[in-house]
C-alpha positions in Angstrom: 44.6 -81.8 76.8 45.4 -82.4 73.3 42.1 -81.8 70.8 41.5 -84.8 69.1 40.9 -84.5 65.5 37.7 -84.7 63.8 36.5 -88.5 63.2 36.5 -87.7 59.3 40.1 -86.3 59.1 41.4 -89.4 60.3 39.3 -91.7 58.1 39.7 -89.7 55.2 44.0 -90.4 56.3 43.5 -93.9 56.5 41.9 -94.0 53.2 44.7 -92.8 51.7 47.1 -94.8 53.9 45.3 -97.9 52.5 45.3 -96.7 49.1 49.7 -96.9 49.1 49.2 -100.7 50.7 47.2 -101.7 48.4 48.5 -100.4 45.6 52.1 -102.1 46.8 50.4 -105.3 47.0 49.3 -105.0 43.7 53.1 -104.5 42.7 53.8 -107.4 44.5 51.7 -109.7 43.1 53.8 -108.3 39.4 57.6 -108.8 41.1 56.3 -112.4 42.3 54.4 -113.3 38.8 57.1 -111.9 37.2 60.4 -113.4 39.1 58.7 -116.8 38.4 58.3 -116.8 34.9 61.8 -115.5 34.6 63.2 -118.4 37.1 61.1 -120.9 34.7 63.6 -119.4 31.7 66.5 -120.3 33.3 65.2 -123.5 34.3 64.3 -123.3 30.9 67.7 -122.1 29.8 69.9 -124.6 31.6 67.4 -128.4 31.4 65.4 -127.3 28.1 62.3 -130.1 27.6 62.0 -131.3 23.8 61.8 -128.9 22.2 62.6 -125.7 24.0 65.9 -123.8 23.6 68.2 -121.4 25.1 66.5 -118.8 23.4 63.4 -119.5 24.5 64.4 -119.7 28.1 66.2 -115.9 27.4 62.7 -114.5 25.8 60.9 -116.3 29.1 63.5 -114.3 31.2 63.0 -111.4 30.2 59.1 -111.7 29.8 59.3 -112.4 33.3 61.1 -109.0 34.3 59.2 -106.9 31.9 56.5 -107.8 34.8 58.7 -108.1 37.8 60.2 -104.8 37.1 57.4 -102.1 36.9 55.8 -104.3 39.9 59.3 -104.1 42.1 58.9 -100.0 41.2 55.3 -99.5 42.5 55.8 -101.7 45.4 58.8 -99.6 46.3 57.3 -96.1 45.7 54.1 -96.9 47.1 55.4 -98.6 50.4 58.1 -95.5 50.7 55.7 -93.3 50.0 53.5 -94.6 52.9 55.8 -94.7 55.6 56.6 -91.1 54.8 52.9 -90.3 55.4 52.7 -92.4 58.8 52.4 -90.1 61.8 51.9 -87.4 59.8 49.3 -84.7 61.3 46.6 -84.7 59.0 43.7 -82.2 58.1 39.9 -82.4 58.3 38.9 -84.1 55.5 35.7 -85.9 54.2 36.4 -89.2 53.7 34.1 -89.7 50.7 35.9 -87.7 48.3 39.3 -88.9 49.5 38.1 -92.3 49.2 36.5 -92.2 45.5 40.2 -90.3 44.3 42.3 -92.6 45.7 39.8 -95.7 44.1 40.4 -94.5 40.9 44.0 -94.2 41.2 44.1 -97.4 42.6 42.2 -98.8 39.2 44.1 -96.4 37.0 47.8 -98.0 38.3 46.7 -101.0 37.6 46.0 -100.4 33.6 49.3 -97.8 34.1 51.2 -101.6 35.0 49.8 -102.8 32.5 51.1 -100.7 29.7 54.7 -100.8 31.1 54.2 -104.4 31.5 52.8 -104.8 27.8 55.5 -102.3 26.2 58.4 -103.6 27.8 56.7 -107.2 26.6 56.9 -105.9 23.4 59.8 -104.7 23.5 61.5 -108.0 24.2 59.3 -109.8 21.2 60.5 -107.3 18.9 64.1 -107.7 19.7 63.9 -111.5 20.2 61.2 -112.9 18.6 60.0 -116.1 19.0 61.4 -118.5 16.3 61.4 -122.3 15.1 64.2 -124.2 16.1 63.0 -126.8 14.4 63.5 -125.0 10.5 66.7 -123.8 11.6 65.7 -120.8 12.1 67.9 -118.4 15.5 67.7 -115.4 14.8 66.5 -112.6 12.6 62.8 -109.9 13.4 61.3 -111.7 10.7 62.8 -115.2 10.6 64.6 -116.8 7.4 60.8 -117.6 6.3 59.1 -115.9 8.3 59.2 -118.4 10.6 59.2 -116.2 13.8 56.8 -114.7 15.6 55.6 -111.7 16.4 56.9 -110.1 13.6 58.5 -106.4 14.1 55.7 -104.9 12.4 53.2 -106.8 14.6 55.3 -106.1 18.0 55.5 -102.6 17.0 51.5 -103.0 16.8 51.5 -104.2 20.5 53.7 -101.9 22.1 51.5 -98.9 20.3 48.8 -100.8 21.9 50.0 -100.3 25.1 51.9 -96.9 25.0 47.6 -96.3 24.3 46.5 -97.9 27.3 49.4 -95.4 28.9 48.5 -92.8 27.7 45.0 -92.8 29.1 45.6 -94.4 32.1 48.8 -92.7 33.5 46.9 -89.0 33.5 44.0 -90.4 34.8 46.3 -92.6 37.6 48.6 -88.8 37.9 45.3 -86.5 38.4 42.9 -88.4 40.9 46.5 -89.4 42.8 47.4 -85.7 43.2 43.6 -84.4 43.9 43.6 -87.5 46.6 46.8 -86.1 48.1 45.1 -83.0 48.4 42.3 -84.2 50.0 44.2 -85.5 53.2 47.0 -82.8 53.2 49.1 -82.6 55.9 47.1 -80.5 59.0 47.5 -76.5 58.5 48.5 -74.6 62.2 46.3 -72.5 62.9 
């Protein structure tokens, strides 16, 4: 007769299990958000209203992927990395520990989405910015007037703003993550 294993290595496992689900439905909610703004720019892009333009639609298009993108990547890596771990023998581990790492990974991707969400955002203002039609003004980072917006400068402001939220956020996601991982280890032989 098999030994069972200890009632905390196996909570401590689904804990962790939980943590990649959640964390793909979290990148699900992004690629759903995301593919629906950029379906509203094409609808945007092909039956404009009044006063919306081609343009506009393209920006809305890729606003939309700068979200759907970086939420179809976690989805995939989290939900891969998750069916990896199933039926994996696990080791004893207390559950609390495992539990408060993989919450503040969990919170920490979210801000990490965020950034990459916000920078690639910015990313798209700075390269198409948005611009009055009605002036005459297409194309141009800082409009024939200034007439677009944001400006480069101020897109460059945004995308600093993010790479910020990055770059606390993505060592602080990387760290707990790993120590979590740690926590629930695959079993040692004895």
């Amino acid at each position: 007769m098999a030994e069972e294993p200890a009632p905390e290595g196996r909570a401590a496992y689904v804990v962790s299990q939980l943590y990649y689900y959640v964390a793909a439905v979290i990148g699900v909610g992004f690629v759903i958000g995301g593919a629906i703004a950029a379906l509203f720019g094409v609808r945007e892009m092909i039956l404009p209203r009044e006063f919306e333009t081609v343009r506009d639609g393209l920006r809305n298009v890729l606003h939309g992927l700068a979200f759907a993108l970086p939420g179809l990547a976690l989805m995939w890596s989290h939900l891969r990395e998750a069916r990896r771990r199933e039926g994996e023998p696990f080791a004893e581990a207390f559950w609390g520990g495992t539990l408060y790492f993989h919450l503040v990974a969990l919170v920490a991707i979210a801000f990490v989405l965020v950034g990459v969400s916000g920078i690639l955002h910015s990313l798209v203002d700075l390269v198409l910015p948005s611009c009055d039609a009605s002036r005459g003004v297409t194309f141009g980072p800082e409009g024939a007037a200034g007439d677009c917006y944001p400006t480069a400068t101020e897109a460059l402001r945004q995308m600093l703003d993010f790479a910020i939220v990055l770059l606390v956020a993505g060592p602080a996601f990387w760290w707990h993550l790993r120590r979590g991982r740690r926590s629930v280890g695959p079993a040692r032989p004895d």
